[in-house]
Residue frames relative to the residue before (quaternion, step in Angstrom):
aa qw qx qy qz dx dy dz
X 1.0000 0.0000 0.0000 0.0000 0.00 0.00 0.00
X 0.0147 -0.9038 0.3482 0.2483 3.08 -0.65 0.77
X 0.7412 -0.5029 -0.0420 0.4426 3.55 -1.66 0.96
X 0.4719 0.5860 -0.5105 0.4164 4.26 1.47 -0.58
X 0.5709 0.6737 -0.2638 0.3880 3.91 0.68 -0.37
X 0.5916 0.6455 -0.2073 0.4363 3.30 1.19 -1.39
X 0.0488 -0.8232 0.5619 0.0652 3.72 -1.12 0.67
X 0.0523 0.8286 -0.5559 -0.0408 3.62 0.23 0.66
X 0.4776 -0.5506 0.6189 0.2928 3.57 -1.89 -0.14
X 0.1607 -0.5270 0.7590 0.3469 3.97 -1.30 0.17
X 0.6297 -0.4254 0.5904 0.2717 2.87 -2.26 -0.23
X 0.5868 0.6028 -0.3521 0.4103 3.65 1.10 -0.81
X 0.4396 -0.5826 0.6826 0.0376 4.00 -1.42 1.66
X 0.2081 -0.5573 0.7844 0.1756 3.54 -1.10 1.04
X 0.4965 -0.6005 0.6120 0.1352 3.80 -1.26 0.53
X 0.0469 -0.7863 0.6115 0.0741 3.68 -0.51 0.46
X 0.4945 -0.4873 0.5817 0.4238 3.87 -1.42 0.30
X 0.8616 0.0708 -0.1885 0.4660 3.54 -1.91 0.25
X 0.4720 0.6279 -0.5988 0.1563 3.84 0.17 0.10
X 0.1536 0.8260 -0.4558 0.2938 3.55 1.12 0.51
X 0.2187 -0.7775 0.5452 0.2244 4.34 0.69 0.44
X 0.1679 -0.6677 0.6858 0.2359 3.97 -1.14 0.40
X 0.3954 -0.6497 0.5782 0.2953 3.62 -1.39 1.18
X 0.4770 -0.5398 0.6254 0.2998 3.45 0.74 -0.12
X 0.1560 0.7502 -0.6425 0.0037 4.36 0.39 0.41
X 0.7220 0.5441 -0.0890 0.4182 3.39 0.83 -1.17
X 0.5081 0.6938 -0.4231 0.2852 3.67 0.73 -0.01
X 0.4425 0.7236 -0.2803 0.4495 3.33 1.19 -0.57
X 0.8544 0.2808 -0.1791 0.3988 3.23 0.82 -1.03
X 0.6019 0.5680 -0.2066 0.5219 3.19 1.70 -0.07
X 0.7996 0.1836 -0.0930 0.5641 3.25 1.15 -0.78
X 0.0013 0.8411 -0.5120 0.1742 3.87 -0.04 1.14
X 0.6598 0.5562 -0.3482 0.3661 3.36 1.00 -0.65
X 0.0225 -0.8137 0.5507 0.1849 3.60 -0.62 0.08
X 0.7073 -0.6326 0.2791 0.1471 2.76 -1.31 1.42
X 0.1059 0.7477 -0.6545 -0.0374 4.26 -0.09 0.61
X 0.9289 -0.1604 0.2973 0.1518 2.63 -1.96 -0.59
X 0.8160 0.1541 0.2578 0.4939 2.77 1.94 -1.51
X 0.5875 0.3234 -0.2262 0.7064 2.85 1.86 0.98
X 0.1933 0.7918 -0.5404 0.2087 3.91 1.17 0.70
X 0.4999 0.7056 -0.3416 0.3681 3.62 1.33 -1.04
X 0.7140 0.5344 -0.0511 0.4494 3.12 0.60 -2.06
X 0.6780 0.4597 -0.3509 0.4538 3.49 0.54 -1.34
X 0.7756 0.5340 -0.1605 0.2958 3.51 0.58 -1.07
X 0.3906 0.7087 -0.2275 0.5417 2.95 2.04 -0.39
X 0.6251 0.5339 -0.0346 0.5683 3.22 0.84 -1.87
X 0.6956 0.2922 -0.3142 0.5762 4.42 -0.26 -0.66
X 0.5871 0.3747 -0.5802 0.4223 4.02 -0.25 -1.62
X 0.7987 0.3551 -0.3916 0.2875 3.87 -1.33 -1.98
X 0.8011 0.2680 -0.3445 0.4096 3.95 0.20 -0.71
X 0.5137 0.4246 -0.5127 0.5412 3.99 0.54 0.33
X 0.7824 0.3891 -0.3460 0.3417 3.57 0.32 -0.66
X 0.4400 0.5799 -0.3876 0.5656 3.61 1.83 0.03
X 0.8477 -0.3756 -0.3736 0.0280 3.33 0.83 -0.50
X 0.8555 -0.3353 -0.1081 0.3793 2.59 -0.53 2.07
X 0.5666 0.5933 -0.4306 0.3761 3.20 1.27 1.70
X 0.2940 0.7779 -0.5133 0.2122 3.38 1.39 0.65
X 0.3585 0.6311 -0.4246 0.5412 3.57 1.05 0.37
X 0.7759 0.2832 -0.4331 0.3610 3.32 -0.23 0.38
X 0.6225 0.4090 -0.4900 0.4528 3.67 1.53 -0.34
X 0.7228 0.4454 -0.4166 0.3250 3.37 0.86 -1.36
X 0.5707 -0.5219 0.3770 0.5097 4.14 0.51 -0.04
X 0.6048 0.5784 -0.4897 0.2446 3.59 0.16 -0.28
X 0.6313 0.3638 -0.3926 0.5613 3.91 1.15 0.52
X 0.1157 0.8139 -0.5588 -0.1092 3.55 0.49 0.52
X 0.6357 -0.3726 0.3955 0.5482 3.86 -1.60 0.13
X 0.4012 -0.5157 0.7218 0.2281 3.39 -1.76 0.65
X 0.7318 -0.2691 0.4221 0.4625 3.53 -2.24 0.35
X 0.3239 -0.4120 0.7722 0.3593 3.61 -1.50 -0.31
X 0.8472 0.1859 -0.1249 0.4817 3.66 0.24 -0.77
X 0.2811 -0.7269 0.6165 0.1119 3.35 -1.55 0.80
X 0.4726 -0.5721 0.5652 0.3605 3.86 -0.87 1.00
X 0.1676 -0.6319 0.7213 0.2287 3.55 -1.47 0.07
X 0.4812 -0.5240 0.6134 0.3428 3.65 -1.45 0.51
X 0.8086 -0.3401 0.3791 0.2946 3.17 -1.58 0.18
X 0.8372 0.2515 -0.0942 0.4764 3.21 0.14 -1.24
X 0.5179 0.5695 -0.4690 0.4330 3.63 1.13 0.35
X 0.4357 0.7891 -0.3327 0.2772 3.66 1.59 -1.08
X 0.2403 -0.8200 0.4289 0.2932 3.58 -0.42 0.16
X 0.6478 0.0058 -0.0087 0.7617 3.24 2.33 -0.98
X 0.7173 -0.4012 0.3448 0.4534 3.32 -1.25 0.11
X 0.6291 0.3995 -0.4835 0.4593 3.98 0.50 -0.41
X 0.7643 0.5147 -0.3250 0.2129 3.69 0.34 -0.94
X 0.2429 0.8891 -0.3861 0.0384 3.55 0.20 1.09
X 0.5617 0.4847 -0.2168 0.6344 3.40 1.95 0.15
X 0.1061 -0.7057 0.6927 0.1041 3.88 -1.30 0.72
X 0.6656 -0.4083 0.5604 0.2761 3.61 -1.43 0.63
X 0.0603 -0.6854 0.7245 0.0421 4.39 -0.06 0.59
X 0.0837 -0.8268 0.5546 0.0430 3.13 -1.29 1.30
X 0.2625 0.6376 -0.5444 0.4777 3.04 1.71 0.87
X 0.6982 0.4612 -0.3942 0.3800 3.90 0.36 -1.06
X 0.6337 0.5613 -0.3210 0.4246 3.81 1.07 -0.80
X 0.8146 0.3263 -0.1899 0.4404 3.68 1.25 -0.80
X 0.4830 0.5290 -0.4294 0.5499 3.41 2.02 0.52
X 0.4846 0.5340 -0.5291 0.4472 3.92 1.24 -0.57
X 0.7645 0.5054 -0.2350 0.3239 3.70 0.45 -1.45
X 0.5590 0.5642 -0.3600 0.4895 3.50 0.90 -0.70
X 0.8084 0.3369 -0.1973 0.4406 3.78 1.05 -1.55
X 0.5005 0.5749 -0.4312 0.4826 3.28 1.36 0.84
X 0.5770 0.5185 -0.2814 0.5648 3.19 1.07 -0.41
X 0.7114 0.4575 -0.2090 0.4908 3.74 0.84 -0.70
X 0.5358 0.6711 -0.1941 0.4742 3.31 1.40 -0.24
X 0.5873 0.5788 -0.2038 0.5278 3.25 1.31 -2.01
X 0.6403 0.5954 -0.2946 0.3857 3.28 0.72 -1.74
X 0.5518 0.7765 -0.1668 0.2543 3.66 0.43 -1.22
X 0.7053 0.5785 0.1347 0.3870 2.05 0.54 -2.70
X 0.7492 0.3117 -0.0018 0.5845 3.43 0.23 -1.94
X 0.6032 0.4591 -0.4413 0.4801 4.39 1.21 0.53
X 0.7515 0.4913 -0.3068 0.3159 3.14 1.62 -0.75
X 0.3617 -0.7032 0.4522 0.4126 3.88 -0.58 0.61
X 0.7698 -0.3635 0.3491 0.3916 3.70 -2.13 0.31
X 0.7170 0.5132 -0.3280 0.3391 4.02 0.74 -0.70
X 0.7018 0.2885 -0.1414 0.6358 3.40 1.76 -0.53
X 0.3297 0.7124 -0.5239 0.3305 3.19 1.16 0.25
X 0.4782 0.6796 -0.4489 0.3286 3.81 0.87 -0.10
X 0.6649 0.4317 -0.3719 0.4829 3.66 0.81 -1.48
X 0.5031 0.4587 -0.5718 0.4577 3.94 0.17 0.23
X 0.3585 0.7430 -0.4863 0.2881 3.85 -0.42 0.16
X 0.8711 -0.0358 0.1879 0.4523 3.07 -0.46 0.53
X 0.4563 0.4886 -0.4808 0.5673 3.68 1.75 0.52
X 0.5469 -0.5689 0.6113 0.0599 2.88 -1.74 1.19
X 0.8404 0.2660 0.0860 0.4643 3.10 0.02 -2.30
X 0.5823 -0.5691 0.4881 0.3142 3.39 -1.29 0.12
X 0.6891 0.3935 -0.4045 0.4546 3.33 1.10 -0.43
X 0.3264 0.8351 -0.2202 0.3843 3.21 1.26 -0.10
X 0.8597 0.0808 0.0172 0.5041 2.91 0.82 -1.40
X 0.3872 0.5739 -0.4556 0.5596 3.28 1.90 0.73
X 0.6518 0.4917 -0.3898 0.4259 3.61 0.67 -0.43
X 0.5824 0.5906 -0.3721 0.4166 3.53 1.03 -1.51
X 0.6645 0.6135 -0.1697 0.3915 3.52 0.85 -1.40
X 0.7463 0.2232 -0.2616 0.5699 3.74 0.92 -1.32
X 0.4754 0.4722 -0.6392 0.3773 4.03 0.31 0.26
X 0.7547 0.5397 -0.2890 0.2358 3.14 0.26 -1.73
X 0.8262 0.4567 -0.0602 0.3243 3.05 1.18 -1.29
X 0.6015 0.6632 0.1300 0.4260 2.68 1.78 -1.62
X 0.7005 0.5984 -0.2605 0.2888 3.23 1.29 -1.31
X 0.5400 -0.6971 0.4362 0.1795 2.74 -1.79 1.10
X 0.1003 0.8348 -0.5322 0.0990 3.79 1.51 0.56
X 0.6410 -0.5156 0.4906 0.2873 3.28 -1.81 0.02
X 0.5640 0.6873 -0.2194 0.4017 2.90 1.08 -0.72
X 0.7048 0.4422 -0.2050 0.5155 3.37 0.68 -1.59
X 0.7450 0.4761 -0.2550 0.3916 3.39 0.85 -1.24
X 0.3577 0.7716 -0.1619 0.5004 3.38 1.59 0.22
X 0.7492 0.5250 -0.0194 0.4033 2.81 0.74 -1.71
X 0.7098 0.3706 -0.0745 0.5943 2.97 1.26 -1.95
X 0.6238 0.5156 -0.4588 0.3667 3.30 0.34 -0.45
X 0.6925 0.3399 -0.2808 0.5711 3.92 1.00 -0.83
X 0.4616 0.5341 -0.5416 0.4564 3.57 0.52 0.74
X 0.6829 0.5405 -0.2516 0.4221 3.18 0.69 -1.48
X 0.7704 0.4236 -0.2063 0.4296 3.77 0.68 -1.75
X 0.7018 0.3315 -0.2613 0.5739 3.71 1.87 0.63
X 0.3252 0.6340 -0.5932 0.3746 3.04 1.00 0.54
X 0.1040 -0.7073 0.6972 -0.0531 3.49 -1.45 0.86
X 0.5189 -0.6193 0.4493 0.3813 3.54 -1.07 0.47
X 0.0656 0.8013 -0.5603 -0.1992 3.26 1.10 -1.68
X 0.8193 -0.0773 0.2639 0.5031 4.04 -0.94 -1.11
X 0.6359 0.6729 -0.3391 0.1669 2.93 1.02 -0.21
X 0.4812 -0.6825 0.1765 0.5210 3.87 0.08 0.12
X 0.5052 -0.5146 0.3711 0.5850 3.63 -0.51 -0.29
X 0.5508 0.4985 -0.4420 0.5028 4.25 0.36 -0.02
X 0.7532 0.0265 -0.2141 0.6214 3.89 0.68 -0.44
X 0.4463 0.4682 -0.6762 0.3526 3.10 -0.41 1.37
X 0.8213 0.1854 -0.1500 0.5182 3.20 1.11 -0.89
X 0.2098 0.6771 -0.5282 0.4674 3.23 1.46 0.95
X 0.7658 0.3846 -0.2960 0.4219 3.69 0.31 -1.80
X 0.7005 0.4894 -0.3092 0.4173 3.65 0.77 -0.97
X 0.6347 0.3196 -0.5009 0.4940 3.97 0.41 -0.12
X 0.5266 0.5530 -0.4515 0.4615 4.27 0.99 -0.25
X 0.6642 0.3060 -0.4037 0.5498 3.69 0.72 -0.67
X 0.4076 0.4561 -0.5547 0.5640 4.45 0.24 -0.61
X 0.9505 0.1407 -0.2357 0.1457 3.16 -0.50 -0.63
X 0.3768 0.5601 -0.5388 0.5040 3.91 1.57 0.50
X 0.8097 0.3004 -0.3431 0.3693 3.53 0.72 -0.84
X 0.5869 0.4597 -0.5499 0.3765 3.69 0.29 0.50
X 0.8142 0.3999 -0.3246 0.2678 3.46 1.34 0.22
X 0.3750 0.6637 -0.3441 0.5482 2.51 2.45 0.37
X 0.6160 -0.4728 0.3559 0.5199 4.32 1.52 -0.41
X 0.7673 0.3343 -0.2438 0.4900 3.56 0.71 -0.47
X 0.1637 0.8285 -0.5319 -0.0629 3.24 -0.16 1.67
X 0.2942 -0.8887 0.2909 0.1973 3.37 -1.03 0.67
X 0.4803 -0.6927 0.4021 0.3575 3.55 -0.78 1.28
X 0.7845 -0.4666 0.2914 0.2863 3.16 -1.91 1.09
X 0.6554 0.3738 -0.4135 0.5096 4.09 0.81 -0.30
X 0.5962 0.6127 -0.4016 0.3284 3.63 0.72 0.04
X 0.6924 0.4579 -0.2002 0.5205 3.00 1.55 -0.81
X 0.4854 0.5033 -0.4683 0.5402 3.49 1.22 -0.37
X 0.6179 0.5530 -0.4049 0.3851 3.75 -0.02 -1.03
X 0.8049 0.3178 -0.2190 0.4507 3.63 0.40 -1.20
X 0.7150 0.4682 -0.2915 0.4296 3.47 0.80 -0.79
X 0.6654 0.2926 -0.3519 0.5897 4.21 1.00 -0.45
X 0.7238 0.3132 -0.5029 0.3538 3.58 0.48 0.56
X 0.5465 0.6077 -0.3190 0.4799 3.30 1.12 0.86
X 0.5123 0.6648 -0.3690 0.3991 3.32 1.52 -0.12
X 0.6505 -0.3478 0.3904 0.5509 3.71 -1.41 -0.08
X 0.5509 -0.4896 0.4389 0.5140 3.27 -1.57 -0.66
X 0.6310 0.4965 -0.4514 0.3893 3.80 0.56 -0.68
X 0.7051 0.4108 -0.4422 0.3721 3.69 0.45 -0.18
X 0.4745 0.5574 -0.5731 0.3685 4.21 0.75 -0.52
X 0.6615 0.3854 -0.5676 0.3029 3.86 -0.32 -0.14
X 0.6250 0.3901 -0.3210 0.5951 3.88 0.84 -0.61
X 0.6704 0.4694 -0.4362 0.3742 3.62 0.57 0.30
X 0.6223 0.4834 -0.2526 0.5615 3.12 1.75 -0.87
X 0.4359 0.5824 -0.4773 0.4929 3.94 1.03 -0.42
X 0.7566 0.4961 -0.2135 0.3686 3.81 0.33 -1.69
X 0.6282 0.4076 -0.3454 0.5656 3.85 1.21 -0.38
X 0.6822 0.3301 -0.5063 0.4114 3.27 0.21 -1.06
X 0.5544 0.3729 -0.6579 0.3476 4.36 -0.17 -0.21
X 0.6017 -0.5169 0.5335 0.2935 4.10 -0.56 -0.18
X 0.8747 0.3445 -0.2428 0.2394 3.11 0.97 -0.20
X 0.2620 -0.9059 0.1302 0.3063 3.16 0.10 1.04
X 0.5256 -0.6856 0.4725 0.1743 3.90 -0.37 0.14
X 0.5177 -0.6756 0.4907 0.1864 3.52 -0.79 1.34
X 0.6347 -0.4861 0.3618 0.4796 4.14 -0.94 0.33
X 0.7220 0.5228 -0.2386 0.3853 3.34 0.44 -1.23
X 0.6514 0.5740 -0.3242 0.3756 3.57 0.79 -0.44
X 0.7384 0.4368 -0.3529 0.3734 3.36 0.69 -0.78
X 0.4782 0.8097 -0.2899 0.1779 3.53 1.30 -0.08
X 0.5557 0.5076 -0.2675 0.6016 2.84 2.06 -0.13
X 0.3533 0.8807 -0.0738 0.3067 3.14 0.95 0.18
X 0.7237 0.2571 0.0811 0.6353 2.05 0.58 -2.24
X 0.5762 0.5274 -0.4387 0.4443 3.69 0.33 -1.21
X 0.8055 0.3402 -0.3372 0.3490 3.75 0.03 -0.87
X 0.4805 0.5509 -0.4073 0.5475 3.75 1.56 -0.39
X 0.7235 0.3880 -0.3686 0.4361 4.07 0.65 -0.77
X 0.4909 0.5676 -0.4907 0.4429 3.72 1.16 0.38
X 0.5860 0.7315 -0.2578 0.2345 3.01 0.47 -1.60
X 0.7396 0.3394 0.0629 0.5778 2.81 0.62 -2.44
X 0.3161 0.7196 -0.5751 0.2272 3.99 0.51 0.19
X 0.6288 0.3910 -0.2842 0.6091 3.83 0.70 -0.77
X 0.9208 0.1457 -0.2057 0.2975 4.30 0.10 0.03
X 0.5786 0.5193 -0.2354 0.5832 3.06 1.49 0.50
X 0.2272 -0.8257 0.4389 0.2719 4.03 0.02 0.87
X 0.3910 -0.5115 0.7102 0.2848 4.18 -1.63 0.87
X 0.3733 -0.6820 0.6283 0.0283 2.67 -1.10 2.01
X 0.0525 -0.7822 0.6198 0.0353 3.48 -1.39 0.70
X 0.6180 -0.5881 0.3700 0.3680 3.56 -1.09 0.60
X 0.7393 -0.4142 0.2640 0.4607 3.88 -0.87 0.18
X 0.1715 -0.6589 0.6052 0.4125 3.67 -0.87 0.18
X 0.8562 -0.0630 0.2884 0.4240 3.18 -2.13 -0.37
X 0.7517 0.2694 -0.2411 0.5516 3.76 0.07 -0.80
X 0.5916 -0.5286 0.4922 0.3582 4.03 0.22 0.43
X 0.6043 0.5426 -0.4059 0.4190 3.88 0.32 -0.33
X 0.3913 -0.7655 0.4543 0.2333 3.33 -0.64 1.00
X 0.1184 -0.8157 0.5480 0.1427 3.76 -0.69 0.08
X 0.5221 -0.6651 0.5328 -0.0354 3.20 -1.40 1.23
X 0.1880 0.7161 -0.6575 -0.1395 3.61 0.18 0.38
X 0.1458 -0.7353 0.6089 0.2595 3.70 -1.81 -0.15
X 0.6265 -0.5402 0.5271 0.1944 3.33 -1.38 0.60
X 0.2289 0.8365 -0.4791 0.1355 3.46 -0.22 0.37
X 0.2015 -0.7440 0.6276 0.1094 3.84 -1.14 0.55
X 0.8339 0.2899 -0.1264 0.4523 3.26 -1.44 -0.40
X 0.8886 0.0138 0.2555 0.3807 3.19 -1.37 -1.56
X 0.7152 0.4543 -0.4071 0.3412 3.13 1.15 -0.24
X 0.5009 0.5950 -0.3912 0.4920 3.48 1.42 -0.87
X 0.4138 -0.7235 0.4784 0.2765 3.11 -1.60 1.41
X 0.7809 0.3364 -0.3047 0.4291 3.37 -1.93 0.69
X 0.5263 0.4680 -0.3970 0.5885 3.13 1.73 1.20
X 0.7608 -0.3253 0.3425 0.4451 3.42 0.90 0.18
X 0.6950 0.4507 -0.2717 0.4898 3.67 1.33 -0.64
X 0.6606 -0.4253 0.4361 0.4388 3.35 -1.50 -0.18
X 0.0300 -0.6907 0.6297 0.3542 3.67 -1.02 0.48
């Protein structure tokens, strides 16, 4: 071979601006949740706002990919014909940075999912392993949720978690692929209310327009005044397993006023 052929390395680091690695001191306090089976939503919620503070969510979503380890030299930078490659010490301080972003990950994910780390290298790596597994937009899952949702009922529940659980399902299934538009959710959520609340549910469809989860919560609270005196405060079982009904009542209706007890 001859020596115009030949490709060698120097020893000599081109320097880059901001290649400066963040330990991440502070993550701890931002990022506590750990990641199961059954809270991928939440975890992810939690990692995106504090990588993107700082100002390294690039490296899961791909848009910071690894640099060369090595950098061509031009011609006239060459010192002899063998030198034609430099050491890139951006790539040395983007490995470190995504080690550190890794740890982070790592030490969010609990022992039961603690599997999709395997054999990952990179942080993005193991953000992907994490959003298929977890994340995915299968038939199945969307299945799942979708007959959660079309049974969701209020029952005892208050009006804040009733429509707590239902904007948590709206939202597994827009991240599972199946998001759903704002008259779908009305449909499932006001046929899931109590009975005293479907007339102010049926008032809210018949305008055309439909109305986000959170909104009707005023609403309701003032519809569960209203109707206090004709609609019974649901309580948990007594002692003997038989549920019990108390009612609200005024005038004539309260017994040993003249009403029926």
């Amino acid at each position: 071979m001859s020596q115009g052929s030949e490709r060698s390395l120097t020893t000599t680091t081109i320097s880059s601006p901001n290649t400066t690695p963040n330990s991440l001191p502070s993550a701890h306090h931002f990022v506590s949740l750990k990641l199961t089976h059954w809270n991928y939503l939440y975890w992810r919620t939690q990692i995106i706002p504090f990588l993107r503070g700082q100002r390294l969510l690039g490296f899961i979503d791909g848009s910071r990919p690894c640099p060369a380890s090595f950098i061509e030299l031009p011609a006239d930078k060459q010192s002899d014909a063998a030198a034609s490659a430099t050491l890139n010490s951006a790539y040395e301080a983007w490995i470190e940075q995504d080690i550190s972003i890794l740890s982070l990950l790592i030490s969010s994910i609990s022992e039961e999912v603690m599997y999709l780390t395997l054999g990952q290298t990179t942080s993005r790596a193991v953000w992907l392993a994490a959003e298929t597994a977890l994340g995915s937009s299968s038939q199945v899952c969307c299945l799942n949720l979708m007959g959660k949702f079309q049974s969701l009922r209020q029952g005892d529940s208050s009006t804040p978690e009733y429509l707590g659980r239902a904007q948590h399902l709206v939202e597994d299934l827009a991240l599972a692929g199946r998001p759903m538009t704002l008259s779908e959710q009305n449909l499932y959520v006001f046929r899931g209310l109590r009975p005293e609340f479907r007339s102010m549910a049926a008032s809210l469809a018949v305008t055309g327009t439909p109305v986000t989860i959170p909104q009707p919560a005023d609403y309701l609270q003032a519809q569960k005044f209203i109707n206090a005196d004709d609609f019974p405060v649901y309580q948990p079982a007594t002692a003997s397993g038989v549920p019990s009904a108390l009612y609200a009542g005024r005038g004539g209706r309260q017994q040993g006023s003249g009403g029926r007890g």
